[in-house]
Residue, then its C-alpha position, 0 to 999 in steps of 0.5 A: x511842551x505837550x504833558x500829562x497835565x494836557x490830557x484831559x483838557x484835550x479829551x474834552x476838546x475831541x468830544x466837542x468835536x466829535x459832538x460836532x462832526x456828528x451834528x454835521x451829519x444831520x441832513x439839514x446841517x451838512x452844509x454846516x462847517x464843523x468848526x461852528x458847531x464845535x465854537x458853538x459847543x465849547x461855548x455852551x459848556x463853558x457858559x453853563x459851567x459844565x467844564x469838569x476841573x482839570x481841563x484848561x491847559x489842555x484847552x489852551x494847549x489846543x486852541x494855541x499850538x493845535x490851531x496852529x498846527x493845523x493852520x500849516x497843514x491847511x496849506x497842503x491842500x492848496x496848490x498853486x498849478x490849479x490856481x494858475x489854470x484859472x487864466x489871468x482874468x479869473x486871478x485878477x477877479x479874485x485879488x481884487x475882489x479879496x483886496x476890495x473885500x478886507x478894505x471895506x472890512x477895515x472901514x466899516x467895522x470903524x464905522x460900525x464901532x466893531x472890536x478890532x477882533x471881530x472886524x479882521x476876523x469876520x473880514x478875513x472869513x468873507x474876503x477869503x473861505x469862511x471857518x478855515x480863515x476865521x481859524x487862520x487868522x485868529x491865530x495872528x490877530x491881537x486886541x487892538x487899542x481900545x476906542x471910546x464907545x467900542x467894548x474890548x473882545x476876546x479872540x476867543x469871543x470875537x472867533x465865535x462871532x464871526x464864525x456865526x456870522x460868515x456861516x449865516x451870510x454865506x448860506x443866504x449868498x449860497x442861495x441869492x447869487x444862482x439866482x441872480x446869475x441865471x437873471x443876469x444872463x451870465x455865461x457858465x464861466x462868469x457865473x462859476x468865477x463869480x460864485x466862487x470869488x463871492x460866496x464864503x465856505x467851499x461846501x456853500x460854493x459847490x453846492x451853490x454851483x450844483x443849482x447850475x450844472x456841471x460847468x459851473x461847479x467845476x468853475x467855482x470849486x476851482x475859483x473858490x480855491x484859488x481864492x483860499x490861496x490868498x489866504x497865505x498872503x493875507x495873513x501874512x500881512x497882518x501877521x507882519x503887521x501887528x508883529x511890528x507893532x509888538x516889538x515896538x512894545x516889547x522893544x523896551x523889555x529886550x525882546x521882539x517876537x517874529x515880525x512874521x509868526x512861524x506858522x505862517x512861514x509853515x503855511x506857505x512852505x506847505x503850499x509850495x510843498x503841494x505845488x512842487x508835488x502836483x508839478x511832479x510827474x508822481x503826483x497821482x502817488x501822493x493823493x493818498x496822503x494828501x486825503x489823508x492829511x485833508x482829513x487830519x486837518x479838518x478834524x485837527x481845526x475842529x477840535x482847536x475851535x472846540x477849545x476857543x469856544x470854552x474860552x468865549x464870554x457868551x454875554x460878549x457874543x450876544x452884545x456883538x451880535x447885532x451889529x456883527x451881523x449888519x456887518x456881515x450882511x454889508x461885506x457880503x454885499x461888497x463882495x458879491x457886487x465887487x465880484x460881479x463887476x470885475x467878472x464882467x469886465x475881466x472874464 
């Protein structure tokens, strides 16, 4: 329950996100999610002590409730009529691809002796649409058992790694793949499917088909969306998953949480919620309201990671980094060669 004690703690939370949209405003930023810099600022001002007293429940108020809040109305901009007008070979590209994607994510961050946290995370940015899934899912994904020689991290801290990392990774494919698409010889539709099926953020995606044309860019803007569909879905399933292994917990104390958390269920319900509206004949009426609310949940998202941010160790970042980045660099490897293949064979 939202009190006058949570106050202060969210002000401080929508500076740092304001602080963050005004970053974004930089030129050489603009392709920059918010939300990283927001992780980033809270991570500064938590790590040099420059949190005023006073402020933690509101920050945890924010980066629990608010992330969830936010996480329901991401769904309100997704819309199933667009996904289905990919045609069935652009769908198959994309469910393969994610599959693919999060599979090789389990394997190498056992590999690559990751926490659970930064794998599922930093997986899940890759497979699906960057910042916006790394929010999703830090809201579902738990600790996992602990590993000899794997140090245990945070969501927090493993949110900011993995933020970092997508947004880096991402950025290189945004400018690799054109390029290779255009030596590859690819048709403006494969080369859309593709970059909308590899690359991580939606801003990387369009900008990235901009260096090919109008084609293009409709292309992948629409595939990449179809692909932040799949994020439901793939939260989901973890949320299911770690729920049973919760109550497995909790069953002795008598209680058992949701295998399936709330949010998730609001998600969806917001999904079909725009579908059944952009099915209607009114649906030009309510795209007001849709902006509108496009607009409410970015800054909602951003100011939620603001608050994860204050909660991140940055000796625990800085001890990730290294091989969070080799397994970022190898997921987005996988993704752009997983879905490259599957464009050529089914588009």
């Amino acid at each position: 329950m939202l009190t006058r004690s949570h106050a202060f703690g969210l002000l401080v939370a929508a500076l740092l996100a304001t602080a963050a949209y005004l970053l974004t405003a930089v030129p050489a930023f603009h392709l920059v999610s918010p939300m990283l810099f927001a992780v980033l600022l809270g991570l500064v001002a938590r790590n040099l002590g420059a949190l005023p007293t006073g402020t933690d429940a509101g920050l945890k108020y924010a980066s629990k409730t608010l992330l969830r809040a936010g996480v329901v109305l991401l769904g309100l901009r997704l819309s199933l009529p667009d996904v289905l007008s990919l045609g069935s070979g652009a769908l198959l590209v994309l469910l393969i691809t994610v599959a693919a994607t999060f599979a090789a994510a389990l394997a190498l961050g056992r590999w690559l002796r990751l926490a659970h946290t930064v794998t599922v995370l930093t997986g899940t940015g890759t497979a699906i649409c960057g910042a916006s899934a790394v929010a999703g899912m830090s809201a579902v994904v738990q600790e996992g058992k602990p590993r000899r020689g794997v140090a245990d991290e945070t969501v927090d801290s493993a949110a900011a790694t993995a933020l970092a990392v997508v947004t880096l990774c991402g950025t290189l494919a945004m400018f690799a793949l054109p390029a290779l698409a255009r030596a590859l010889g690819l048709s403006g539709i494969q080369a859309g499917v593709w970059l909308g099926a590899s690359i991580h953020e939606v801003g990387q995606v369009v900008a990235a088909g901009g260096f090919m044309g109008e084609q293009v860019t409709q292309t992948a803007t629409l595939t990449k969306l179809g692909r932040v569909v799949l994020l439901a879905p793939l939260v989901a399933l973890v949320g299911y998953s770690q729920g049973r292994r919760s109550a497995g917990q909790a069953s002795a104390a008598g209680t058992r949480p949701p295998l399936v958390p709330g949010f998730v269920l609001g998600f969806v319900a917001a999904i079909l919620l725009r579908s059944a509206v952009d099915w209607s004949p009114f649906s030009g009426a309510f795209e007001p309201v849709f902006n509108a609310a496009d607009t409410l949940t970015l800054a909602g998202l951003t100011l939620a990671m603001a608050a994860v941010g204050t909660a991140v160790n940055l000796k625990t970042v800085v001890t990730t980094g290294g091989r969070a980045l080799v397994f970022g660099l190898l997921l987005t490897i996988v993704t752009a060669a997983v879905g490259l293949a599957s464009t050529l064979v089914l588009v």
